[in-house]
VEXVOBA-391342 format. One record per residue (C-alpha): residue number from 0; residue in one letter; x, y, z. Coordinates in Angstrom, 1 decimal. Example, Ala and Ser with C-alpha at 12.3 -4.5 7.8 and 13.67 -1.06 7.14 Angstrom:
BEGIN
[atom 0,A,[12.3,-4.5,7.8]]
[atom 1,S,[13.7,-1.1,7.1]]
// end
This chain:
BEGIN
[atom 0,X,[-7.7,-39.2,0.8]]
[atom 1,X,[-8.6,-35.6,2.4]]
[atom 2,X,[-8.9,-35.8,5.9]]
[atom 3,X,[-12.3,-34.9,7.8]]
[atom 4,X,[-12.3,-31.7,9.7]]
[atom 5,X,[-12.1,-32.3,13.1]]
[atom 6,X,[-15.8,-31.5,15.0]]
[atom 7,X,[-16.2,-27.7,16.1]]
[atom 8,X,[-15.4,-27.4,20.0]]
[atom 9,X,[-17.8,-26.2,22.2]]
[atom 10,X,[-17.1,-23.1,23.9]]
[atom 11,X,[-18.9,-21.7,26.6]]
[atom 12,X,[-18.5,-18.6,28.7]]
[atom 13,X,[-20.9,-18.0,31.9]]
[atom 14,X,[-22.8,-20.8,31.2]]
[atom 15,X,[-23.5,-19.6,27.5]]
[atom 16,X,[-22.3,-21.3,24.0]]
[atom 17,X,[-20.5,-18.9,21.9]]
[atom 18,X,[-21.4,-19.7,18.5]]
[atom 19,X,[-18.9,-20.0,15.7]]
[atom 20,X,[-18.8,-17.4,13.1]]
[atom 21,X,[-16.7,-17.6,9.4]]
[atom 22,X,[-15.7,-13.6,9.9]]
[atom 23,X,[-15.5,-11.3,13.0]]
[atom 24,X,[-15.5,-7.9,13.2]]
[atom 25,X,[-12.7,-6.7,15.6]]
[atom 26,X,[-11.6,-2.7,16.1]]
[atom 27,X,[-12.6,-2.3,12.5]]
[atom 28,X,[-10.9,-4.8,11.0]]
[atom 29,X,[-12.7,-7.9,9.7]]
[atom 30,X,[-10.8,-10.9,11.0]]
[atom 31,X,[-11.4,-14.2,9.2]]
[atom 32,X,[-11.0,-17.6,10.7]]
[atom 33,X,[-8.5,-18.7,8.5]]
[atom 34,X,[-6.9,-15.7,8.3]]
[atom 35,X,[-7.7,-14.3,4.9]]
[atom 36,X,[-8.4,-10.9,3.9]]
[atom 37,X,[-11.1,-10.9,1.4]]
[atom 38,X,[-13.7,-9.6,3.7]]
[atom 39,X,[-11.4,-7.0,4.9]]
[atom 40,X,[-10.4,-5.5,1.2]]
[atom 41,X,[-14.1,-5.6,0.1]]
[atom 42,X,[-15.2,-3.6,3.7]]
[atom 43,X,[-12.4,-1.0,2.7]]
[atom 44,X,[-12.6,-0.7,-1.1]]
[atom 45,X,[-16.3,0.0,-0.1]]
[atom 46,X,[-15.4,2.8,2.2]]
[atom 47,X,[-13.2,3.8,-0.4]]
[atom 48,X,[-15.4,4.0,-3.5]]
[atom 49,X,[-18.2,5.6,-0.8]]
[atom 50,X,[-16.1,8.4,0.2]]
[atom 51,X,[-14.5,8.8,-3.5]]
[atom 52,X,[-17.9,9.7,-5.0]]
[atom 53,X,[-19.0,11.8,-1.8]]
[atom 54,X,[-15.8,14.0,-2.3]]
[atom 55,X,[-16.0,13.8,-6.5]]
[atom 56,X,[-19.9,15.3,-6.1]]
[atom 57,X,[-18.5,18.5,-4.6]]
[atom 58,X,[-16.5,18.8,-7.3]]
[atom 59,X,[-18.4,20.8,-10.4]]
[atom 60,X,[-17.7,23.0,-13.5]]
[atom 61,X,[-18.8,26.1,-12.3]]
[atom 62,X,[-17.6,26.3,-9.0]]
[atom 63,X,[-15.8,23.5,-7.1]]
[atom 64,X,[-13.5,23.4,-4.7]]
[atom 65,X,[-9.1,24.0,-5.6]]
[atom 66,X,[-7.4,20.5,-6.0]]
[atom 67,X,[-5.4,21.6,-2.9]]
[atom 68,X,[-9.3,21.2,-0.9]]
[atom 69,X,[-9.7,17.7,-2.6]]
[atom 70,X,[-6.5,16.5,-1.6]]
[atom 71,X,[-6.4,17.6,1.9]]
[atom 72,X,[-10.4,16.0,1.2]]
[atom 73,X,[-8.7,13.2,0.1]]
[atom 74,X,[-5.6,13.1,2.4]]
[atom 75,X,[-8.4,13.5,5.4]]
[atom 76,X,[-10.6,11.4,4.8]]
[atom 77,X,[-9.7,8.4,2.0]]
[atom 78,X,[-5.9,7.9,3.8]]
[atom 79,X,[-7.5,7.9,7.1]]
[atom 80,X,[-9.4,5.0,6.0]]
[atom 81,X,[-7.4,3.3,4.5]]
[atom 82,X,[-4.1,3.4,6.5]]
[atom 83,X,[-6.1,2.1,9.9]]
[atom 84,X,[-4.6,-1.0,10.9]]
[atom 85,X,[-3.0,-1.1,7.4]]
[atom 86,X,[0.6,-2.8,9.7]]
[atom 87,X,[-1.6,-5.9,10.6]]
[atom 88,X,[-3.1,-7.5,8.0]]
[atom 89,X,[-2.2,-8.1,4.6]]
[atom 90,X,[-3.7,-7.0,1.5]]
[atom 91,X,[-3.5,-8.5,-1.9]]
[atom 92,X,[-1.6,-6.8,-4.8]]
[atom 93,X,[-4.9,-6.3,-6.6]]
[atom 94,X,[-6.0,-4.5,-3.6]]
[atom 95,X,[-3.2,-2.3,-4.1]]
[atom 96,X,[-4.9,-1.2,-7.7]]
[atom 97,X,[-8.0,-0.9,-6.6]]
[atom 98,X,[-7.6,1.4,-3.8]]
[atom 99,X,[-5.7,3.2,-6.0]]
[atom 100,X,[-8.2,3.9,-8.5]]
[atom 101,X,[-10.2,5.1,-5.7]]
[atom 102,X,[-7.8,7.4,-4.5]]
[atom 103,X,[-7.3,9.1,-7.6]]
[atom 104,X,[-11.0,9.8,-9.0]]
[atom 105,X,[-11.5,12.8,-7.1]]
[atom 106,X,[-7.8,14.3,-7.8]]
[atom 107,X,[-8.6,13.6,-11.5]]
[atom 108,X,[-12.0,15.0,-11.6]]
[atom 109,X,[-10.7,18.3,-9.2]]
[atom 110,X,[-7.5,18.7,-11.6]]
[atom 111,X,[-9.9,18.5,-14.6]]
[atom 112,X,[-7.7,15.7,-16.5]]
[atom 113,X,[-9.0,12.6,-18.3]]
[atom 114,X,[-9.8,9.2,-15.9]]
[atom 115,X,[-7.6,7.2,-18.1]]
[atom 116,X,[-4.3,9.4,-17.0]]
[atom 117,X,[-1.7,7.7,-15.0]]
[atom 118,X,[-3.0,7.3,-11.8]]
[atom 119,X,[0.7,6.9,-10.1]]
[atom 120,X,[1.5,10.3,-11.9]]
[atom 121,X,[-1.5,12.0,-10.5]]
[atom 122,X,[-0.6,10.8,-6.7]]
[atom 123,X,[2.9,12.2,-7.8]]
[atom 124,X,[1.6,15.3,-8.8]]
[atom 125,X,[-0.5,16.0,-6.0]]
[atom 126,X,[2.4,15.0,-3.3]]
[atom 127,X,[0.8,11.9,-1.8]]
[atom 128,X,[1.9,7.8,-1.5]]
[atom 129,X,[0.7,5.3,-3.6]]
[atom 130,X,[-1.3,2.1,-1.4]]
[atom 131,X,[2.1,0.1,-1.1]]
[atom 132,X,[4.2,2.7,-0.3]]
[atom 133,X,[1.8,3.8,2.5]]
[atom 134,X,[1.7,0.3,3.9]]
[atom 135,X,[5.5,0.3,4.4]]
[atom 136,X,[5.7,3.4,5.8]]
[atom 137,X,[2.8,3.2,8.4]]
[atom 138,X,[4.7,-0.5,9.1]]
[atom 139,X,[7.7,1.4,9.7]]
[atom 140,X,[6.4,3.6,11.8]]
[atom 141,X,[4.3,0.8,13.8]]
[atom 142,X,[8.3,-0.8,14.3]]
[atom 143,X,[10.0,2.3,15.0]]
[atom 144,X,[7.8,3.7,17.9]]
[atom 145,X,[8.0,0.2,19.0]]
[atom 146,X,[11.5,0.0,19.1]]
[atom 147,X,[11.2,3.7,21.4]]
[atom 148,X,[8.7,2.4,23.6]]
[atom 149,X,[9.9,-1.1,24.4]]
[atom 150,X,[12.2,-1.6,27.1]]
[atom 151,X,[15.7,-1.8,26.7]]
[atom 152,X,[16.2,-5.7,27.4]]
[atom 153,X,[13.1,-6.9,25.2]]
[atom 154,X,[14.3,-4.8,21.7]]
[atom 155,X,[17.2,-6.6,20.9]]
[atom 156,X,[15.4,-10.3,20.5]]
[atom 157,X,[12.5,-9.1,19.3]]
[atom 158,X,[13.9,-7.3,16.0]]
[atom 159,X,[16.5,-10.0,16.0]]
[atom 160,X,[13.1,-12.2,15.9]]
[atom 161,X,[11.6,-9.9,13.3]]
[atom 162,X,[14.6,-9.5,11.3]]
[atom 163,X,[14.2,-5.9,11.5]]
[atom 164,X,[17.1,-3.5,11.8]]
[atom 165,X,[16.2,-0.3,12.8]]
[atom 166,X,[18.8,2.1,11.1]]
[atom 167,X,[21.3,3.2,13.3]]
[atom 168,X,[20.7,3.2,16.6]]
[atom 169,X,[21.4,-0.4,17.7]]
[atom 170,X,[24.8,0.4,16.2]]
[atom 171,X,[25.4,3.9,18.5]]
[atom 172,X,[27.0,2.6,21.7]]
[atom 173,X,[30.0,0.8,19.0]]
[atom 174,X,[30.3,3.6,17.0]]
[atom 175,X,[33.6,5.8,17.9]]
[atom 176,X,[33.4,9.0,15.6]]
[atom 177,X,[31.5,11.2,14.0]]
[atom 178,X,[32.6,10.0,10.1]]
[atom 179,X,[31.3,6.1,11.5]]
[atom 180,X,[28.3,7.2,12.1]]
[atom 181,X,[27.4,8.7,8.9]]
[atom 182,X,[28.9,5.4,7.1]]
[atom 183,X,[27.1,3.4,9.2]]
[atom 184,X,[24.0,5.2,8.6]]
[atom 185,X,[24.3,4.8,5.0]]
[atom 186,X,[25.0,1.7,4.8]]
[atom 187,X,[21.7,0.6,6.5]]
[atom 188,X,[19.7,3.0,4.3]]
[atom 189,X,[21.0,1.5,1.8]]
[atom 190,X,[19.7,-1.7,2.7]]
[atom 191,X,[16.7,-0.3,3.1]]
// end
């Protein structure tokens, strides 16, 4: 037998009841109460497909803008978007497509190719990261100015916690020369 939810608690804060809501909106990302990110990916793949067509209308036969305007266009505004908060919650792989698709339709329409072209080729082509690829970098990032801003006795146990080794530098205080180091240093990249 399935178990009966247990009743909703009662919260209240200066003598008023805070009601209970499925999906709250916190510093622009939509935080559900199971922790789920459909709401999130549909409030982003609609700021996506917004700001796609808004940049694809400026685009025209007779005079539009270089693709090197639409990607900065693109880079400016679409990336912005979508790599906000991108280290904290976690989208599905279709996700990934979708905001790919996105991404792309103005770079398509700007470089004057067909929309069925490789859209991986066309983010290639115009020097910017694919959804995933953004997600682990702006995650790397979030970890590595954390590593440089936490203090020396809390960074150890928290990437041990984490399982997160960043690169060399917990290794710099054992290494003797200059040839370790760069053997080192490979070798973590190399687990990377």
């Amino acid at each position: 037998r399935a178990k009966r939810p247990p009743p909703p608690l009662t919260l209240i804060l200066c003598d008023q009841t805070l009601s209970r809501v499925s999906v709250y909106p916190y510093l622009g990302l939509q935080l559900d109460e199971n922790l789920r990110w459909k709401q999130q990916e549909t409030s982003l793949l609609a700021k996506l497909n917004s700001s796609s067509f808004l940049i694809s209308r400026m685009i025209s036969f007779h005079r539009s803008p270089l693709p090197p305007t639409i990607r900065t266009l693109v880079l400016a505004i679409m990336y912005g978007r979508l790599s906000y908060a991108l280290p904290f919650w976690r989208p599905s792989g279709s996700f990934f497509t979708k905001a790919m698709s996105r991404l792309v339709r103005p770079l398509k329409r700007a470089l004057g190719i067909m929309r069925t072209a490789h859209s991986l080729s066309v983010l290639t082509e115009m020097r910017l990261l694919d959804p995933q690829l953004l997600r682990q970098k702006s995650i790397l990032t979030f970890f590595h100015t954390l590593h440089n801003t936490a203090p020396l006795e809390n960074k150890k146990g928290f990437f041990t916690f984490l399982h997160y080794d960043p690169f060399t530098t917990l290794y710099r205080d054992s290494i003797s020369s200059r040839s370790e180091e760069r053997r080192v240093g490979k070798e973590c990249r190399s687990r990377w």
